[in-house]
C-alpha positions in Angstrom: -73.6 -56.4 -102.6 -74.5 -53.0 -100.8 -73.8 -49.7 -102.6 -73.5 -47.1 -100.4 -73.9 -43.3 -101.2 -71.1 -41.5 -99.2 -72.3 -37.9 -98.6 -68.8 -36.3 -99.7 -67.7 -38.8 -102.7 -71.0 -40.2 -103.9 -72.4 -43.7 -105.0 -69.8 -46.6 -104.1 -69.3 -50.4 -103.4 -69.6 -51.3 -99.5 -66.0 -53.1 -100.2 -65.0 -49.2 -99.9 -66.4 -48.3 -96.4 -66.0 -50.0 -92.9 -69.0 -50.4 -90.4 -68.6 -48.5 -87.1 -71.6 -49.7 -85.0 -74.8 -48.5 -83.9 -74.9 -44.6 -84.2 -77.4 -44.2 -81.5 -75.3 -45.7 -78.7 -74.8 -43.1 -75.9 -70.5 -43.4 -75.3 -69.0 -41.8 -72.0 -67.7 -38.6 -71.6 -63.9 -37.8 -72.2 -61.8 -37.4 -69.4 -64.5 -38.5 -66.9 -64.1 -41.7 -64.5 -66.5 -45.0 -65.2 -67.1 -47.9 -63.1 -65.8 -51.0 -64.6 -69.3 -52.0 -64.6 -70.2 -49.1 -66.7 -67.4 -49.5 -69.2 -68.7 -53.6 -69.4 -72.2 -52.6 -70.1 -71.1 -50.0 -72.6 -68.6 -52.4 -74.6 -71.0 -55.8 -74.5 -74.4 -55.1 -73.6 -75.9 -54.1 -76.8 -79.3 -54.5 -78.6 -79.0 -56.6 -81.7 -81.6 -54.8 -83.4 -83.6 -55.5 -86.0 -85.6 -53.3 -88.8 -84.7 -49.7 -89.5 -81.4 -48.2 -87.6 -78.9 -45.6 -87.8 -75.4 -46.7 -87.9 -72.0 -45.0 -88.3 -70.0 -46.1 -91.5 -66.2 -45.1 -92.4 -65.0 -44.6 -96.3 -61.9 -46.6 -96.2 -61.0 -46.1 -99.2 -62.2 -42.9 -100.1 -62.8 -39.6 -98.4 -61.8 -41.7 -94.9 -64.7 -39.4 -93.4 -67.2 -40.9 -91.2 -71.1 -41.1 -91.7 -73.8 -42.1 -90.5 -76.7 -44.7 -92.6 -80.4 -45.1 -92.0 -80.4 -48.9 -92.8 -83.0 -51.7 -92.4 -80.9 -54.7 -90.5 -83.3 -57.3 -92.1 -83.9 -56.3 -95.5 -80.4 -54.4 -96.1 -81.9 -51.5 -97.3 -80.8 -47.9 -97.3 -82.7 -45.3 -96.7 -80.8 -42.0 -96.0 -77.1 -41.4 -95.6 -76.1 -38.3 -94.1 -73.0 -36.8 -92.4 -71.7 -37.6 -89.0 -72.8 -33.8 -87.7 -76.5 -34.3 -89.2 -79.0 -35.5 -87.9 -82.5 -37.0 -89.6 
């Protein structure tokens, strides 16, 4: 089991928190029109990748903020957990 250090509440069980996907994806702009092509490539052409990664993370049952984590895919490991405005 991961613990997870949430950077408002502290150290806690990863049953608390919900993954939110790769932190590093670029998304599209609000209010601006995207090919269907665009939106496809967006939603199911990603990278599964492997080693070190920042991801975002939501404390469900805490603080209900989101974060982001510096994790290693293979090992599990965490390395840094910082706020969703930071950056490393």
């Amino acid at each position: 089991m991961l613990h997870i250090k949430c950077p408002h509440c502290g150290m806690r069980s990863q049953n608390e928190f919900a993954y939110g996907g790769d932190a590093s994806v670029k998304r599209p702009e609000l209010n601006k029109e995207i090919s269907d092509l665009e939106w496809d490539n967006f939603v199911y052409l990603r990278k599964s990748l492997r080693g070190k990664h920042l991801e975002l993370w939501q404390h469900i049952s805490g603080c209900r903020q989101w974060f982001k984590v510096q994790r290693d895919t293979a090992t599990h490991e965490i390395f840094k957990t910082l706020k969703a405005n930071e950056d490393i």
